[in-house]
N, C-alpha and C positions, 0 to 999 in steps of 0.2 A: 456594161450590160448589153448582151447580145453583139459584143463589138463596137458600139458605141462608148466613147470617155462619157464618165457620170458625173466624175471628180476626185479630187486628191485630198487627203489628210491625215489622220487628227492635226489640228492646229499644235503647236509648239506649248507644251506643260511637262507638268509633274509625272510620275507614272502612279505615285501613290492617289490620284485623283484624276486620270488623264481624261482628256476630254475629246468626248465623240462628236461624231458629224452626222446629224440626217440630211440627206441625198436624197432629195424626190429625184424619182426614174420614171413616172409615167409616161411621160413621153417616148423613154428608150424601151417599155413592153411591149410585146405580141402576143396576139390571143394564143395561148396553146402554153407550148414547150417555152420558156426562156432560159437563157446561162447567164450567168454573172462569174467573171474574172475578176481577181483580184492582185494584182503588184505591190509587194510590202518589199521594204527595206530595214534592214535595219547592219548598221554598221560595225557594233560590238563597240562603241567607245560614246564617248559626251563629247558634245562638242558647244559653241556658243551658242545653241539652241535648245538643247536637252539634253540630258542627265540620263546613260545609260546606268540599268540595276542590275543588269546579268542574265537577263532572260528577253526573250520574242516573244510574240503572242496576237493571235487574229480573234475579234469575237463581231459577230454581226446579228442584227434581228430585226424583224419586222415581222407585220402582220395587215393581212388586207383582207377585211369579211371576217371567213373562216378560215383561211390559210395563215400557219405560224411558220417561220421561218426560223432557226436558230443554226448556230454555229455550234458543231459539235464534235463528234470522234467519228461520223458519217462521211465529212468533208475533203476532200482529200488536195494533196499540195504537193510541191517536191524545191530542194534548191534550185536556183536559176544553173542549168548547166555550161550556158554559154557566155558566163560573166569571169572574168578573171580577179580572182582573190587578192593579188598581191601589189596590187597598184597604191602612187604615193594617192597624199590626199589632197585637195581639190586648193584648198589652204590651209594653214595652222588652226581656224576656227569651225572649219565645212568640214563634209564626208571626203570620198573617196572619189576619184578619176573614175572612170565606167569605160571600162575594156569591153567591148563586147563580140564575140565568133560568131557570128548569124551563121555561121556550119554546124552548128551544136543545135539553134533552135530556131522555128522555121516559124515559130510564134502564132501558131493555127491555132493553139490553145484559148487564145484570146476569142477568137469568132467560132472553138467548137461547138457541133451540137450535142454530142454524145462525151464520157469521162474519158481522156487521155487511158492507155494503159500501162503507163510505167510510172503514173502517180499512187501515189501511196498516202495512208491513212495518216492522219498527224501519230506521233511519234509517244508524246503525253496531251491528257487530254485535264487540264484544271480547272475547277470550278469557279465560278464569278466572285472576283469580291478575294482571292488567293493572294500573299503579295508576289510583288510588291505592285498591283494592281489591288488598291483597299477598296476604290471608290470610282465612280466616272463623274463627269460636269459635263452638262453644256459649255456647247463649245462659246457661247455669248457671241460670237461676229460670223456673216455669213462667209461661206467655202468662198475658195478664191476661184475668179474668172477664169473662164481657158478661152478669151476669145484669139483663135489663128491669125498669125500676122506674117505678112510674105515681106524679104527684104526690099529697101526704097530701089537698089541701083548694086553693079558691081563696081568696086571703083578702083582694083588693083588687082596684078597679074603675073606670076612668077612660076618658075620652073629650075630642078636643080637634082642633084644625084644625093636619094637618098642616104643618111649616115649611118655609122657602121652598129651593126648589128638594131638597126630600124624595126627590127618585126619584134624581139624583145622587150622593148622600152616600157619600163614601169612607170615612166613619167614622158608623158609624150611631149609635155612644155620641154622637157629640158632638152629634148633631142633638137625639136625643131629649133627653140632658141640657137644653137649650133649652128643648122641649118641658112637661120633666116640671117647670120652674118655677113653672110657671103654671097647672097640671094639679092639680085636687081631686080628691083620692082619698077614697073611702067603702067600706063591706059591698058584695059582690059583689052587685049584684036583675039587674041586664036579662040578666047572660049566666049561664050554665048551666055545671056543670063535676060529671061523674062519676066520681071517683075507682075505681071497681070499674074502670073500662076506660078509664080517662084522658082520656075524649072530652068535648072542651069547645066549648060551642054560643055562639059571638057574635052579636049583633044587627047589622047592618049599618052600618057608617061614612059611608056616603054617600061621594062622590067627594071626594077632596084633607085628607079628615078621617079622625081613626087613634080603635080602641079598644083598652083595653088591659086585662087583667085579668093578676094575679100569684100565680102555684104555688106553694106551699110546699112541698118537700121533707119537712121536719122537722127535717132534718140537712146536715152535708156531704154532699156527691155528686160525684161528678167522671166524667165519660162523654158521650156523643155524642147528638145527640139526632135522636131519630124523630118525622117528621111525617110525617101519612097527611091527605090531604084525601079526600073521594067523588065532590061535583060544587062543581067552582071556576067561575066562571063565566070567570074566567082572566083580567081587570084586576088580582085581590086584589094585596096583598105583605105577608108575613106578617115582620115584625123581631121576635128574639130576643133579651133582652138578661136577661145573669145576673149576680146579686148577692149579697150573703153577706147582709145585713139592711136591715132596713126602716128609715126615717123617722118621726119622730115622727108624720107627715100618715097612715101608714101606708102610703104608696106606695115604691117599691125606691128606695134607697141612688144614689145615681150620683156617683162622686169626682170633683170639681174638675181641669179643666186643670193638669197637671205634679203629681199627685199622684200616690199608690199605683203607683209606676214608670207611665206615662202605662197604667195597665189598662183596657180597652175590648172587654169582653166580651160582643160582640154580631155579631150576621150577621146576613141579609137571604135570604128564599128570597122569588122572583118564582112566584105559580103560574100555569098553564096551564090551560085548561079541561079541563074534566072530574076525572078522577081523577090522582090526585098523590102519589108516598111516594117521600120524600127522608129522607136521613139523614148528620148532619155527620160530618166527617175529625176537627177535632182535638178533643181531651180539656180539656173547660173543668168547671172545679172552682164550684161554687155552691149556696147554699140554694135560692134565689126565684127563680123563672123567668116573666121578663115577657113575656106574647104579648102583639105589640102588631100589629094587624091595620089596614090603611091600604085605601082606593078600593072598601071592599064594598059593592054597592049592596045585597046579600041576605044573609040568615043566615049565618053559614058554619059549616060543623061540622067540627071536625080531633081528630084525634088525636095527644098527644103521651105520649110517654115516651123515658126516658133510659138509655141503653144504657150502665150501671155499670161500667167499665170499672180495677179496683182489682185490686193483688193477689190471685191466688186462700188466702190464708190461710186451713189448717184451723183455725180456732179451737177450744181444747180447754180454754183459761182462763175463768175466772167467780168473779164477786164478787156477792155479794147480801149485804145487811142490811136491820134491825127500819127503817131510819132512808130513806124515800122523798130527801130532799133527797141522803145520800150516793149511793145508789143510780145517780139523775140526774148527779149529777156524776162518777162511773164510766161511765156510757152516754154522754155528751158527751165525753168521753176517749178511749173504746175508737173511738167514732164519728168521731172526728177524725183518729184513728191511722188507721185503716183506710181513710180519704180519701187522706192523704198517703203510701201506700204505694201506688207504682205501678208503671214497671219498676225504681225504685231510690226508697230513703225519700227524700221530696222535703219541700222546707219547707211549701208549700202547696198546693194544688190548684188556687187558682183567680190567682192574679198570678203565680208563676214556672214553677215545677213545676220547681225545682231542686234539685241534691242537694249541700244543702249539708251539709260533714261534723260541723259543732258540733252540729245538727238532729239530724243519724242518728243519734247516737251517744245521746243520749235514748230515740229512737224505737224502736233497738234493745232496749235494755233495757223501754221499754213490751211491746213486741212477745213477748218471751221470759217475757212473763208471763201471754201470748194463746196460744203455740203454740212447742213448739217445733223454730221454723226460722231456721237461722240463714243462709239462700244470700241474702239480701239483704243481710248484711250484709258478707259473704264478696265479694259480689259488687260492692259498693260499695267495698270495701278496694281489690281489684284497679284497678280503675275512678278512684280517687284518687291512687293509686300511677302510673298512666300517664302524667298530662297535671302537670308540673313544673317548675317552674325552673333554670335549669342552673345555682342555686348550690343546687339540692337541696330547695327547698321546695315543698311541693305545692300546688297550685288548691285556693281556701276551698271550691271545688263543682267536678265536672267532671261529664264533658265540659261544657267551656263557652268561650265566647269572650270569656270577662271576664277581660280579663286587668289589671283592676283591684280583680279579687277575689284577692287571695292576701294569706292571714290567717296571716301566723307560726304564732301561740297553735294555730289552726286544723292546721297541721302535727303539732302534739305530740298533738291531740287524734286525729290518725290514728295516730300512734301505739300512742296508749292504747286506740285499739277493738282491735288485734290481739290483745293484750291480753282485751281484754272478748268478744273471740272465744272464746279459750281459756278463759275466767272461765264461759262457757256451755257450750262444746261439750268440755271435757277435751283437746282436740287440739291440742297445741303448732305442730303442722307448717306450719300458714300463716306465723305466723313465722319459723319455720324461713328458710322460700320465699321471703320479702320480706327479708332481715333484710341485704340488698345496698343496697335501697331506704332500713332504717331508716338505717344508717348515714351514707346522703347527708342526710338529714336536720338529723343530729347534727352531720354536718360544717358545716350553715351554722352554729349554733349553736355550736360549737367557734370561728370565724375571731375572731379579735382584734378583727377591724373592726367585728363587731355585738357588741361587748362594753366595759364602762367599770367599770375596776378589776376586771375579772374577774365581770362580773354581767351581764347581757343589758341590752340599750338598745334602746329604739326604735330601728328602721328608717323611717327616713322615704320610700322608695320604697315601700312595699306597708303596707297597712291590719289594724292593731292591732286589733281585733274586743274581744277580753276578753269585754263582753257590751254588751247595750244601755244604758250607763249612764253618769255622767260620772264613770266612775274616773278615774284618772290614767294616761296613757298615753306620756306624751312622759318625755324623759330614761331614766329607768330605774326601771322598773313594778315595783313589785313581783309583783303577780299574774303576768306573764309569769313571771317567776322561780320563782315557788312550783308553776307548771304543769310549767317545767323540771325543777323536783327533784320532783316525783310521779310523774313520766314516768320519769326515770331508774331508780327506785324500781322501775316496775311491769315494765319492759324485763330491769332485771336480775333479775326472778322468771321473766320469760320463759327468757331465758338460761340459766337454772339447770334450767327444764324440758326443755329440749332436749340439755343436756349439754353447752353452750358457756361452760366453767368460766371461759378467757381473757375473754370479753368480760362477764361477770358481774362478775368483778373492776374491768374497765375500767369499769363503769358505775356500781360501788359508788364508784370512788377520784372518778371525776369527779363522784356526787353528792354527796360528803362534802366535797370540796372547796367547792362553788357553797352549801353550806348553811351551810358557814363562812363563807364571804363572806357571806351573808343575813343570818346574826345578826348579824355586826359593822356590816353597813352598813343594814339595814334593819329589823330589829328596836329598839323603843323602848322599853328597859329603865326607865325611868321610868314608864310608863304600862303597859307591861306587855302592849302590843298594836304587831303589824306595823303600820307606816307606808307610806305609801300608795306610797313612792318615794324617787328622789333627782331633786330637781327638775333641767332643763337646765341652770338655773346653777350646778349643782352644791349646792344647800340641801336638806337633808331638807325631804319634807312634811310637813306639820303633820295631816294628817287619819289617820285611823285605820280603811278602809273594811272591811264585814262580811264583805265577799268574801275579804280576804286572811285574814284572821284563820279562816275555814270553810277555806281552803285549807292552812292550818298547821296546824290539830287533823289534817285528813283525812291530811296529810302527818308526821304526829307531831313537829311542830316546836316550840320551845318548851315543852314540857310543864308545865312549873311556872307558866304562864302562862296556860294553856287554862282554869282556872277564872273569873280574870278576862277572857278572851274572850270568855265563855261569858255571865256577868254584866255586861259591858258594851257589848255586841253581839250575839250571837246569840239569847237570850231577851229582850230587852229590843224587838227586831225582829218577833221574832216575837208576842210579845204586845200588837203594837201601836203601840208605844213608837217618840218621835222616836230615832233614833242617829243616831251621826255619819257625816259621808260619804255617800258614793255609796249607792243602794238595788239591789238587783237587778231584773233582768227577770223576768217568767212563766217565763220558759228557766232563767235560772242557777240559779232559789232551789229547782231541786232538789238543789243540793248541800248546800245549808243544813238542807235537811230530812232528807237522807241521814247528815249528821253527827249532825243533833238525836237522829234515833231510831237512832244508835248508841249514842247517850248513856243512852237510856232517856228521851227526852223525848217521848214520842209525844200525849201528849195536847195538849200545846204545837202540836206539827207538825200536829195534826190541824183544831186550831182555827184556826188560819189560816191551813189548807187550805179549812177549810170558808167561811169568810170572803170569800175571795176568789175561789175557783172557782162556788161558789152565782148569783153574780150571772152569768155565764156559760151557767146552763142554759136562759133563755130565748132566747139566741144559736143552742141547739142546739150550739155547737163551741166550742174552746177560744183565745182571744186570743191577740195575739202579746204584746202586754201588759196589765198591769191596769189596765185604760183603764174601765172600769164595779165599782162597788160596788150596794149595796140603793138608796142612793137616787138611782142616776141611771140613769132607765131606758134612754138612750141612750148612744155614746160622742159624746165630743166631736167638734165639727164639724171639726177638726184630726186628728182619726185617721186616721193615712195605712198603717194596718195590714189585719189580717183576721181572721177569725174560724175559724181554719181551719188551727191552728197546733198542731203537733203537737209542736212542742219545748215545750209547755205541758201536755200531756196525758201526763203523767210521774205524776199520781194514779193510776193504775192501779196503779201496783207499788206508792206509798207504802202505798195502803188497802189490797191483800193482804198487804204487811209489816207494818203497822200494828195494823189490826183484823184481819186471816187471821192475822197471827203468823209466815210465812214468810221466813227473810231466810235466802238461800245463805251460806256458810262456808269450802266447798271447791270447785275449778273442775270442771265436770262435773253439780254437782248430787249429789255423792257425801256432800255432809254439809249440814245445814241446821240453824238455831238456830231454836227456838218458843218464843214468848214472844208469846200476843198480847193487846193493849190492849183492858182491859175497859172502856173510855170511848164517849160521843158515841154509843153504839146498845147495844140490849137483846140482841140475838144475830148473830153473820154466818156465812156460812159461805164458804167458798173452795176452787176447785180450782187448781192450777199445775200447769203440762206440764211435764216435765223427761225429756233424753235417756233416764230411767229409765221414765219412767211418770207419770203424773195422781200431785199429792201434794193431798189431802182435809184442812181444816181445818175446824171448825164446832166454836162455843160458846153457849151460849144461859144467861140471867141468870133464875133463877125463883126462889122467894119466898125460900130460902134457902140454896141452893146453887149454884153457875154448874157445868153439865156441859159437857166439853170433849175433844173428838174429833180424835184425827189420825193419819192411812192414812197411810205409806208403803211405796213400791212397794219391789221387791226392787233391793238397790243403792244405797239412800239410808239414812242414820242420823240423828237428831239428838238436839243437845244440847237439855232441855226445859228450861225458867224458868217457871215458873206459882207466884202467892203458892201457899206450904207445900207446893210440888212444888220439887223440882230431881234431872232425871235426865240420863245421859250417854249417849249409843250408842244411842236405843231405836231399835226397828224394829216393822215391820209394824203394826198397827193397836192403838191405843192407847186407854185411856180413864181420866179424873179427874175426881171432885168436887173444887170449889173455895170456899171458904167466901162468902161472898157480900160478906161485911164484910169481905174482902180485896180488895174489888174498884176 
C-alpha cells in the first residue's frame, strides 16, 4: 500500500473454501490518492502446501464509510515480465528457484501513482462463489510477521571462475555446487560487511569470475529476502544460495544430487544499472546466506536483509538458569520452534515447509509453554481433518499432493491432539465438532482386513511411520497397537467430557478388548517386556524395543512389569547404556522422557538431555536427528537431514517441568503439580502462560538453605512435593525453605 509491505497470504487451504486475510492498512493510507500493489504467485502445480485446481485468481474488498472497494474487470494486471519460467524447483515439496532480470522491470509499479501503460484488463473476469473457488473462511490465525532482520557477522570468503555456461543455469545450486568444490574458503579480508545496516561491500570479480562471502544469521530464519543496490553498473548477477551449516573448509553446506528431497535453495537476481531493490516471493528457511556476486568489474555495494516472516507469537514463556550450556539449549529450542511455525507448525523451514501432523503435535505442546495460543493448533486439526482417505484415514501432512504420505500411526496421532487441545484449552467442543471425522477414523481400524487375530497389522498400501527408526513394522507392530489403545483411552476421557456417555462405553469395551489381545499376543511374560511384534510369518519377535515398553507404562499396561521395563530399557538408555532393539529419534524420545520424569527420574532425563542437545548449540537449531555428539564437530557427509527441526526442540517444556517444576494435572491449566529438580544448575527461574494467567517458579541453592517461589494466578491450584514440603490446593503466591542436604 502506497509502497509500503502490508502483508502476505492466504494462509495454506483448500481452494474449494480458501481462506482470506484482512490486512488493516491504516497506518500505510494518505489523505487523497492511494495505490495498492499486489504480487500473486501461483506455480501451476501442488506442492506440500496446497493443492493446485487449474486455475489463478485475485479477489479483494473493503469498505470504509461510503467508499466500496471491489475486485473486478476495471483492475488491471500483467505477467511478471522479468521472472524466468523455466527454473528447477526449490525442492521436491516447494515451488520454484526465482530467476529474476531487474532489466525487464524496474518495479516502479510497486510505489506508482498513476496505472502502468502496458497493463491490461484481466483476461476473464468470474463471479464469486465459481469453482473451484465454492466458498472462503477465515483465515482463524493472525498474517505472518515481516519484522526485518539484518545478518549477525560475515564469516567466510571466496572467489573463483565462473562455470560453464553460468548465465544459463536452471538450477543455480547445481552449478555452484561445482563451483563450491574447488573453491577455498578462508576469514572474510577483501569484502566488507556492516551488520548495524546489513550493507556489504564486495571487491570486483572481474568478467566470467564469481565472489562470494557467507551471513550468518545465528539462528533459523525463514523469510524473503531484500536487496537494495545504489549504482549497478548493470552486467552484475547477484546468486543467492541458503543453508543451514557450514563445512569443515568453513564455506556453506551444498547437498549432494538426490539428496535432502533434491533441496536447491537458491535464485538469481540480474541487476540493471543504476539503482536496484528487489525482494523475493517465496519463504526459504536457513542459517547462512551465501551472496555470491559474478561479472563485477567495480565494488559493489548491496544491502541485504531478511524479511522474517514467522508466526506473529506473543511470547509470554521464559526459562533461565545459574547453568550457560542449559540456557543455550533452551534458546536453540525456542529458536527452532518459532522458525517452524508459519501459517501452520511445519516440520522445517527450509526443505519442506510441511505440516506434518506427528511434528505438530510436539510443537504444540513446545508452544503452550511459550504463549498461550492454541489457533494453530486448532487450525491445523481442522486443516487434517479435510484432505483423507475414503477408507477414513487422514494425510500424514496436508494440504499436500503426497498422496504417498499417509501414515496410519499418523491418524491416531490426530486424534490425540483434539485431545491435547482440550488438555490446554478446557474446551471440549472441538471434539464435540469433529467427532463424525473421529469416528471414520476408527472405522478403518475397526475393518477385519487391517487386523490379524483381532490386533492391527500393517497396511502395505500407505506408510507405517512409528518413528525414524528400525522398529518393526511389518506383520503386526506392536507400537501401532499400543498407540491404538492410548488413543482409545484419551477419546473416551474426551467423551466423558462432553456428555457422550454411549460412545465412552464404546471406547472403553473396544479398548479393553484390543488390550487383551496385546497381553496375550504380544506381551512376553518371560522377560517381562513387550515384544516388538508378531512377525509376517506369524513368529513373535525376539527384540524387546524401548519404544513399546515407554508406550505401556504411558498407557498403564502391564504394571507389575514396569519396574523391569524401567530397568532394562528405559534407564539403562538413558544413561547411556547399549539396550536392545530399535533406538529412538530426536522426535520420539520425548516420550521417553515424559514418562521418565513421571517417574521422578528427572535427573536421569536431564542428563541426556544435556548430552545430546549441547552438541546442537553450535548448529544454532535443533537436528532432525542425533547426527553430532562433543566429538564430532560436523554431521556426517551422509546427513540428508537439517538443523532446523522442531519435533526436536521438545526441551523447552522438559526444562520448565524439570528444573521450573511445572507439569499440568488438570485440562485448562486449573491444577498443576510442583516439584522441581534441584539437579544440573544452582538456581532457575521460570514463567508459563496459561488460559489463567503467567505461573512464576524460581529457586535458588545458597549456602544452606535452597528458597523456593511459586505465583499462581487466580484459577490455578497445585499439589506441592518439595524434600520436607508436601502441600495440596495451594494458591496465590507461595514461599519455602528447603534444607540444602535435601537437595
Amino acid at each position: 500500500m502506497n509502497g509500503k509491505y502490508a502483508g502476505r497470504g492466504p494462509a495454506r487451504g483448500y481452494q474449494r473454501c480458501w481462506p482470506y486475510d484482512v490486512i488493516d492498512i491504516a497506518s500505510l493510507l494518505r489523505i487523497g490518492h492511494n495505490w495498492l500493489a499486489v504480487e500473486a504467485y501461483n506455480p501451476g502445480i501442488s506442492t506440500f502446501q496446497y493443492l493446485h485446481q487449474g486455475v489463478a485468481g485475485f479477489i479483494c474488498a473493503a469498505r470504509w464509510d461510503d467508499l466500496t472497494l471491489v475486485s473486478d474487470g476495471q483492475w488491471i494486471g500483467r505477467v511478471d515480465p522479468a521472472r524466468r519460467w523455466d527454473t528447477v524447483r526449490l525442492s521436491q515439496q516447494l515451488n520454484y528457484q526465482e530467476h529474476v532480470d531487474l532489466h525487464r522491470d524496474d518495479r516502479r509499479w510497486i510505489t506508482a501513482r498513476s496505472a502502468p501503460t502496458d497493463w491490461t484488463r484481466p483476461v476473464s473476469v468470474r463471479p464469486f462463489g465459481a469453482m473451484p473457488w465454492h466458498d472462503l473462511e477465515p483465515r482463524r490465525i493472525p498474517n505472518l510477521g515481516h519484522e526485518q532482520l539484518l545478518y549477525n557477522a560475515a564469516v567466510a570468503e571466496s572467489c573463483g571462475v565462473s562455470g560453464e555456461a553460468w548465465s544459463d543455469w536452471r538450477d543455480i545450486q547445481a552449478g555452484w555446487r561445482l563451483e563450491r568444490q574447488t573453491a577455498k574458503w578462508g576469514k572474510v579480508a577483501s569484502a566488507r560487511y556492516d551488520p548495524q545496516d546489513g550493507v556489504l561491500r564486495l571487491p570486483g570479480s572481474g568478467a566470467g569470475n564469481w565472489h562470494a562471502v557467507v551471513l550468518d544469521m545465528g539462528r533459523p530464519g525463514v523469510g524473503t529476502f531484500e536487496l537494495a543496490v545504489e549504482a549497478a553498473a548493470g552486467s552484475e548477477v547477484v546468486d543467492l544460495y541458503a543453508c543451514e551449516w557450514l563445512d569443515a573448509d568453513g564455506g556453506p553446506h551444498v547437498p549432494g544430487p538426490g539428496t535432502c528431497c533434491e533441496a536447491a535453495m537458491a535464485g538469481r537476481v540480474r541487476l540493471r544499472r543504476g539503482a536496484n531493490a528487489f525482494e523475493t516471493f517465496q519463504l526459504i528457511g536457513h542459517r547462512f546466506l551465501t551472496m555470491i556476486v559474478r561479472n563485477s568489474d567495480n565494488e559493489l555495494t548491496l544491502r541485504i536483509r531478511l524479511r522474517h516472516s514467522v508466526y506473529p507469537l506473543q511470547e509470554a514463556g521464559a526459562f533461565e538458569s545459574s547453568d550457560a550450556v542449559v540456557n543455550d539449549i533452551f534458546r536453540i529450542c525456542k529458536d527452532t520452534q518459532r522458525a517452524c511455525m508459519l501459517d501452520a507448525y511445519v516440520d522445517t523451514p527450509w526443505r519442506e515447509q510441511a505440516q506434518w501432523w506427528g511434528d505438530a503435535r510436539v510443537q504444540a505442546w513446545n508452544t503452550f509453554h511459550l504463549s498461550d495460543d492454541a489457533r494453530l493448533l486448532e487450525r491445523g486439526i481442522r486443516q487434517i481433518a479435510t484432505q483423507r482417505v475414503p477408507n477414513g484415514l487422514t494425510y500424514g501432512h496436508a494440504p499436500t499432493m503426497a498422496h504417498g504420505c499417509i501414515l496410519p500411526d499418523f491418524s491416531l496421532i490426530w486424534c490425540l491432539t483434539l485431545y491435547d487441545h482440550y488438555w490446554q484449552t478446557g474446551q471440549p467442543n472441538l471434539f464435540a465438532e469433529l467427532w463424525p471425522e473421529v469416528e471414520r477414523v476408527l472405522a478403518y481400524f475397526d475393518d477385519p482386513a487391517h487386523q490379524a487375530n483381532g490386533l492391527l497389522k500393517h497396511d502395505p498400501r500407505y506408510w507405517l511411520f512409528l518413528d525414524w527408526s528400525n522398529l518393526q513394522k511389518e506383520g503386526v507392530p506392536t507400537l501401532l497397537n499400543l498407540w491404538y489403545i492410548y488413543t482409545l483411552a484419551r477419546l473416551a476421557e474426551l467423551a466423558e467430557a462432553v456428555g457422550m456417555g454411549d460412545a465412552r462405553q464404546e471406547l472403553d469395551n473396544r479398548r479393553e478388548a484390543v488390550t487383551a489381545l496385546a497381553m496375550h499376543h504380544l506381551f512376553d511374560e518371560r522377560s517381562g517386556l513387550f515384544r516388538d511384534g508378531i512377525l509376517p510369518n506369524g513368529e513373535p519377535s525376539e527384540t524387546h524395543s524401548i519404544h513399546n515398553q515407554t508406550l505401556a507404562i504411558m498407557s498403564g499396561l502391564a504394571a507389575e512389569s514396569h519396574a523391569t521395563m524401567w530397568s532394562q530399557s528405559l534407564l539403562p538408555y538413558l544413561r547411556g547404556d547399549a539396550i536392545e532393539g530399535a533406538l529412538p529419534s530426536s522426535y520420539w524420545v520425548t516420550y521417553i522422557y515424559q514418562t521418565a520424569r513421571q517417574a521422578g527420574e528427572d535427573a536421569v532425563v536431564l542428563d541426556h538431555l544435556i548430552r545430546h542437545w549441547r552438541p546442537m548449540i553450535r548448529f544454532g537449531g535443533c537436528s532432525e536427528w542425533f547426527v553430532v555428539d562433543d566429538t564430532t564437530p560436523q554431521p556426517p557427509t551422509t546427513y540428508d537431514g537439517t538443523f532446523s527441526h522442531a519435533w526436536a526442540a521438545h526441551p523447552i517444556y522438559h526444562l520448565m517441568g524439570s528444573l521450573g517444576g511445572l507439569v499440568q494435572t488438570q485440562p485448562g491449566w486449573r491444577a498443576v503439580r510442583f516439584s522441581p529438580a534441584f539437579v544440573q544448575v544452582d538456581w532457575c527461574a521460570i514463567q508459563v502462560p496459561t488460559p489463567h494467567g503467567l505461573i512464576r517458579s524460581a529457586w535458588q541453592c545458597n549456602d544452606d538453605r535452597i528458597t523456593v517461589e511459586l505465583t499462581l494466578p487466580d484459577g490455578v491450584r497445585a499439589d506441592v512435593a518439595l524434600p520436607t514440603v508436601a502441600e495440596a490446593g495451594v494458591t496465590g503466591t507461595c514461599r519455602w525453605n528447603v534444607p540444602v542436604g535435601e537437595r
